[in-house]
N, C-alpha and C positions, 0 to 999 in steps of 0.2 A: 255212363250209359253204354249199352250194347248196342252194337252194329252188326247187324246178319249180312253175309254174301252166302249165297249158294254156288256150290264148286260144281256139282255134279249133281241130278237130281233124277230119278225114275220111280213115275205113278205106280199106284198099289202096292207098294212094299210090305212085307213084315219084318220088321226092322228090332235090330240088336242095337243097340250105343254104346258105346264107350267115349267117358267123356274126360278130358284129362286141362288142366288150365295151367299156366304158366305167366309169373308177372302181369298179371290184370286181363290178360286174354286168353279164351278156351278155346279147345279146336272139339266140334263134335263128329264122329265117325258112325256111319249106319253103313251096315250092310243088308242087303236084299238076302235070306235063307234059301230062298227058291231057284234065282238067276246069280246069286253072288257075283250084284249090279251095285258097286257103292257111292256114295257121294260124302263130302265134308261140306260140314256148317263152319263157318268160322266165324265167329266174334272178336269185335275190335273194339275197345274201351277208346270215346271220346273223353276227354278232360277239359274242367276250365279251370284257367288261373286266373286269378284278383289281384291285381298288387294295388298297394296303398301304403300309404305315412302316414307311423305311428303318432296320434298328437293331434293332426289336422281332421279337418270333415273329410277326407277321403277316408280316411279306418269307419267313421258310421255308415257312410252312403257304400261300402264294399263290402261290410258284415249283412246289410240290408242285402244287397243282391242274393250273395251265398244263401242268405237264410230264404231268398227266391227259389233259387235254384235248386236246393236240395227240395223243398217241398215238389218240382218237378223229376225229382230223380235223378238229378245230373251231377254229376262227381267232380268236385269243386272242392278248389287249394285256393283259404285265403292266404294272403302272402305279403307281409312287410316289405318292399323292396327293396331295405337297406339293412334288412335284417340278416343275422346270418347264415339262415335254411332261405331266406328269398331272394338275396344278393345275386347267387350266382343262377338262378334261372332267371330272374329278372335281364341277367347279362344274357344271357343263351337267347330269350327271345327280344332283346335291343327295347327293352322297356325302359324310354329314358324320360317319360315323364307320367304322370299319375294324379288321378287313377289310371288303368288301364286294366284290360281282360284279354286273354289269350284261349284259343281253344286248340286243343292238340291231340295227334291221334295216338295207341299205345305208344309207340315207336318215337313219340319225340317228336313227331312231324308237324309244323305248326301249318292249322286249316285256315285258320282267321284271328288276325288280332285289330284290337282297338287301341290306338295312343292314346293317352290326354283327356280319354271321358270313358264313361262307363254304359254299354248297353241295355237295351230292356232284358230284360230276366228271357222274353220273347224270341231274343234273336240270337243271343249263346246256345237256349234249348235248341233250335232250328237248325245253328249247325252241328251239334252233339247229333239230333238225331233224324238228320235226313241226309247228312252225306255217306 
C-alpha cells in the first residue's frame, strides 16, 4: 500500500510530472510553469509479513489473513518461517514464535509486529495505511 507525504506544495498549479519508481517506492516531481514553484510526492510502500509452520493450523489461519489482506490491498508476504526464503526475515524481525505478522516500511523498517498470534485483517490494514 502507498503512503503520501507532501514535500512541498503550492495552490493553483499547472503542473508537469515526471514520475520515476525505485524498489517498490516512486518519487513524484510537479513543477509550477508559471512561478517554477515545485514540490515532491513521495510514496512509501508499507508491507506485511505472515509467518507460519508448514503442517500445523498456523499455515490455514495465515493463508486466511493474506487472502484478507489482499482483498484490502495491502501487500502481503506469506512466509514459512523455517523455510528458506522465510528463515532469515523471520530472523531480521526476531520472530520466534508463530503465527506472527510484521508490518514494515520500504526501507526495512519494522512499524509493528505481533508474536505468537495473528491480528484482524483490521489492524495490519490500519498500520499499512495510516501511518
Amino acid at each position: 500500500m502507498l503512503r503520501l507525504s507532501v514535500v512541498r506544495f503550492h495552490l493553483g498549479l499547472q503542473l508537469v510530472a515526471t514520475v520515476s519508481a525505485t524498489m517498490g517506492s516512486a518519487v513524484l516531481l510537479r513543477e509550477d510553469c508559471r512561478t517554477h514553484h515545485s514540490f515532491m510526492l513521495q510514496f512509501e510502500v508499507m508491507r506485511a509479513y505472515i509467518f507460519y509452520t508448514t503442517g500445523d493450523d498456523t499455515e490455514e489461519k495465515a493463508q486466511y489473513l493474506a487472502d484478507e489482506l489482499t482483498l484490502r490491498k495491502v501487500e502481503v508476504h506469506n512466509l514459512d518461517a523455517d523455510s528458506r526464503e522465510g528463515a532469515p526475515i523471520a530472523d531480521l524481525y526476531d520472530i520466534t514464535r508463530r503465527p506472527s505478522a510484521v508490518v514494515t516500511r520500504d526501507d526495512g523498517g519494522m512499524v509493528h509486529r505481533w508474536l505468537g498470534m495473528l491480528p484482524a485483517a483490521g489492524d495490519i490494514s490500519y498500520y499499512v495505511n495510516s501511518l
